[in-house]
Structure formats: C-alpha cells, structure tokens
N, C-alpha and C positions, 0 to 999 in steps of 0.2 A: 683499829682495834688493838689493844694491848695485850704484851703476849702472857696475861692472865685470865686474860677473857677468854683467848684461843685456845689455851688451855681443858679449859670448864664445858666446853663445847660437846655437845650430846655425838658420839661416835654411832650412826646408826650402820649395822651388822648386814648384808642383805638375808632373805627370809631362807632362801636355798644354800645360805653357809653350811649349817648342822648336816645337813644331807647330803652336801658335795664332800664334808669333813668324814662321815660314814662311809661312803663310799670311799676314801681314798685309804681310811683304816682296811675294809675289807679286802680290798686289794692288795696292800701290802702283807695283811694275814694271811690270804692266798699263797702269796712269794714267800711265806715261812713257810705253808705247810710244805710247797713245791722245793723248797731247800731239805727239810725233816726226811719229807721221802728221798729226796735225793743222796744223801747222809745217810739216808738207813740202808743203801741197798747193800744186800751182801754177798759175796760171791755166788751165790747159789743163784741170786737173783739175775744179776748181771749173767748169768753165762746161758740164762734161759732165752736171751736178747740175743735179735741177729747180731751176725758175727761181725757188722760195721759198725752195730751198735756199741756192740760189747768192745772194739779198738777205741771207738771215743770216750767211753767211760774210764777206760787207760790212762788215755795221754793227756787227764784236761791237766794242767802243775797247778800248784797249792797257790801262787799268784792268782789264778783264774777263781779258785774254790774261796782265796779271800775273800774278793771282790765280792762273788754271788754273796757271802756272809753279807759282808757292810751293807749289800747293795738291800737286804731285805730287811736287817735289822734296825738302818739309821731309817727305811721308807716306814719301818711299822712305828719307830720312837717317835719321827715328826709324826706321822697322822694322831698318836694321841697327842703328841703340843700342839697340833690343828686344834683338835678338839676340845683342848683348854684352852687354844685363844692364847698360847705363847710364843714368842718370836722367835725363838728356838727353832722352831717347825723350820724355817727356811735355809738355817746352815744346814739343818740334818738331811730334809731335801735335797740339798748341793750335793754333798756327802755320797745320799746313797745314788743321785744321778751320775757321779764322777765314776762310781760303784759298776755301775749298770754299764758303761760305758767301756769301759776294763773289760768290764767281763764279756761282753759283746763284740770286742774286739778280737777277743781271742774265739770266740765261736765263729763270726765270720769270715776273719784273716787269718789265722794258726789253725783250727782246727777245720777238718773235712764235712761240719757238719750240714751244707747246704747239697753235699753230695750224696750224705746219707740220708736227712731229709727232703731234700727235693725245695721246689718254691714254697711249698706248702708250709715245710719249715723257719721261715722267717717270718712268718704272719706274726707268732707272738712275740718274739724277740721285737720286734721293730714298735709291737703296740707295747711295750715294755719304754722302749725308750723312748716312745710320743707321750706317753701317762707320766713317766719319771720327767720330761720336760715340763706338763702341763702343772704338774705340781709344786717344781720350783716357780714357774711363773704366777701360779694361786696364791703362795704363800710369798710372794714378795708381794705382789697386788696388796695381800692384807696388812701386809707391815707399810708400804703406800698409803694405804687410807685409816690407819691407826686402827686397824681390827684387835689387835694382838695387844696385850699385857706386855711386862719387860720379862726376861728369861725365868 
C-alpha cells in the first residue's frame, strides 16, 4: 500500500471515546473547584480547623501550591483537547501528571499530612495519581491509533 492510500484510511474512534473524554473533563473540573476552595479559604476559615489541620494549611511553600495549580489546570486544558480530538491533550496530560506528582510528593514526604489524616487520607491523593496516569496513557493510546487532529 502506498503511503497515500494509508493516509486516506477511515480512522474509526471507539464508541465509549466522548464518554471516557467527559468523564476525564469532569474530574479535572472537580480538581478546580477543589483548588478554588482551597484558594478561597480565609483565615477565619482555616482557624475554625483542628489545630493539625490549621499547621498544614501553614507550612504547604508556594512550590507545592504551584504544582496543585498546573496540576488541575493543564488536567482541565487537555480533557477539553480530549474532547476536540487534539494532540495537545497528551503533553498537557504529562504536564499536569508531572504536576500531580510534585505536589504528592510534598504531601506524602514534607508534609505530616498521613499523620493528620490517617490511612483514610491517601485514598484520594493516590486515586489522583492512578486517573492522572490513566490519562496520559488514554491520550497517547489516541495519538497511537491516529484519534487526534494535529495541535
């Protein structure tokens, strides 16, 4: 076959894309509002928090509060380039999983917070950074089988 033919070749999408691409926007909308609140609290708020709670809210450094930013805003930018089908989606992926990562790090190795919360408290942090892996891996998958447009 020649690579004009292979070109012209019908790209079929599978049918659970649009809905796996929904779902990966609403979750990164989640990780905004979960930043927005986190950003809004204000002293008043904070000090109404136990008193372990209120020393983490302290000590996270502006490094940690980066991260959380990139990590939700490059997860909400690709799920809409999911959702258009552009290949974009998978750097910003990387991005916000590098994000996620940073910032996980300093939750679980810098700060006390497995002490303040218990085991209880890793449950989402950890399904944070299995969904931010699965994501990178969906959105290469797609750029793989030529789902995606060019940027």
């Amino acid at each position: 076959m020649s690579d004009n033919t292979q070109s012209s070749e019908l790209v079929v999408i599978p049918s659970w894309f649009k809905v796996a691409a929904i779902l990966a926007l609403v979750w990164n909308l989640l990780g905004v509002m979960a930043f927005v609140g986190h950003m809004m609290m204000t002293p008043e708020m904070i000090a109404e928090l136990p008193q372990a709670e209120q020393a983490l809210y302290g000590s996270v450094p502006l490094w940690a509060t980066i991260a959380f930013t990139v990590a939700v805003f490059a997860g909400t930018f690709a799920s809409i380039a999911l959702l258009m089908k552009k290949r974009i989606c998978y750097p910003l992926f990387i991005a916000s999983l590098v994000a996620v990562l940073v910032q996980m790090f300093h939750s679980f190795f810098i700060s006390n917070s497995y002490k303040v919360y218990g085991p209880g408290g890793t449950i989402m942090p950890v399904m944070v950074i299995i969904i931010a892996m699965i994501l990178v891996r969906f959105s290469g998958k797609g750029i793989k089988n030529s789902w995606f447009s060019e940027y």
